[in-house]
C-alpha positions in Angstrom: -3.2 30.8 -12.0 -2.6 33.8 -14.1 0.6 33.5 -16.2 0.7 36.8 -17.6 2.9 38.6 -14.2 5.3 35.5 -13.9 5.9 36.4 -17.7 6.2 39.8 -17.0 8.6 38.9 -14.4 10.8 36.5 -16.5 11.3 39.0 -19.5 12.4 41.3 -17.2 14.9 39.1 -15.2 16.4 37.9 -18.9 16.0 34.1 -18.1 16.9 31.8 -21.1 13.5 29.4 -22.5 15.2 26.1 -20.9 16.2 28.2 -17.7 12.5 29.5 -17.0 11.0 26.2 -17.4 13.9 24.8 -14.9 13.5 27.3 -12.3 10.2 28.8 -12.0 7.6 26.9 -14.2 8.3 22.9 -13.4 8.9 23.7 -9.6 4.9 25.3 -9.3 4.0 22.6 -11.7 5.1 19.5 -9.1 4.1 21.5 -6.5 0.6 22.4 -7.7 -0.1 18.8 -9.2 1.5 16.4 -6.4 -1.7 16.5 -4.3 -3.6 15.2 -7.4 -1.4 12.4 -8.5 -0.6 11.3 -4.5 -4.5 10.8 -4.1 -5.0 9.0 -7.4 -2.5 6.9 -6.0 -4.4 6.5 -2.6 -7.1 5.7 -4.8 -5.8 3.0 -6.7 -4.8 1.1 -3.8 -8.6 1.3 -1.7 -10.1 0.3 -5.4 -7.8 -2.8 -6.1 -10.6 -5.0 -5.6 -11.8 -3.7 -8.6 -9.1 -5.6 -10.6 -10.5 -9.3 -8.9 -13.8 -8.7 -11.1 -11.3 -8.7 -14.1 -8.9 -11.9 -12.9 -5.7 -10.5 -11.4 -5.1 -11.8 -8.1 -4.9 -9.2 -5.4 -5.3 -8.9 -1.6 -8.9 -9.6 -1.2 -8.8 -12.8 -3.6 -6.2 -14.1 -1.6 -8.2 -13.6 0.9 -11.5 -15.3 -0.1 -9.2 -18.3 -1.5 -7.6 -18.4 2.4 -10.8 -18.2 3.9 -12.6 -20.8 1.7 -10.0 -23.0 3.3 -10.2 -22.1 6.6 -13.8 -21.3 7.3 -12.4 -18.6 9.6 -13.1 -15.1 8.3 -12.9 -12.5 11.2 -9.3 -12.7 11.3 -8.9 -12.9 7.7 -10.4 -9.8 6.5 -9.4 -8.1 9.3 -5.6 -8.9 8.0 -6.5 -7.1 5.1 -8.0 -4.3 6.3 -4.8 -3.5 8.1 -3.1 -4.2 5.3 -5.5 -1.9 3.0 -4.9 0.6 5.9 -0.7 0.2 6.5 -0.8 1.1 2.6 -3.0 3.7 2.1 -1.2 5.2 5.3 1.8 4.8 4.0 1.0 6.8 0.5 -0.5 9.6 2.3 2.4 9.8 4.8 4.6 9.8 1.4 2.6 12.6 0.2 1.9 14.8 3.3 6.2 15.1 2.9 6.6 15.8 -0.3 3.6 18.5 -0.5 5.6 20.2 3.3 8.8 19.8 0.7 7.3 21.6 -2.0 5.6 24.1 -0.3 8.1 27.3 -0.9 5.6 29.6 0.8 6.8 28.6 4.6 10.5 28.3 4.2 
């Protein structure tokens, strides 16, 4: 993104340091960086399982310590896979609205 016209542009409206930043530089900085952040979140949650290789208890350890009990693990891990699914559907529901929020183009 080339600064140099929206500078132009605020110089010649007269908008204060504190103003600019307010109304025209953090609104197209959430707006251009809220894809990036909502799939890093997305991301986090399919890789939790990383974090069982390192000792916190998540999902999929609770779910190897239920099925070493139960001997039944079709319905076990199938749990969690809707469960991996209902959350990372969730996040990218979250996100598909506040991207269609920010996006000043269409309104």
């Amino acid at each position: 993104m080339n600064l140099s016209p929206i500078v132009a542009g605020i110089c010649a409206l007269g908008f204060s340091f504190f103003k600019t930043l307010h109304k025209i530089i953090f609104p197209q900085m959430i707006k251009n960086s809220s894809p990036v952040f909502m799939n890093e979140i997305a991301v986090l949650i399919k890789e939790t399982a990383i974090l069982a290789s390192i000792g916190v208890v998540e999902i999929t350890k609770v779910a190897q310590n239920i099925n070493a009990k139960m001997l039944q693990p079709m319905p076990i891990y199938l749990t969690v896979a809707v469960l991996y699914l209902i959350l990372t559907s969730s996040v990218k529901l979250v996100a598909k609205r506040i991207e269609k929020g920010l996006d000043y183009d269409k309104g």
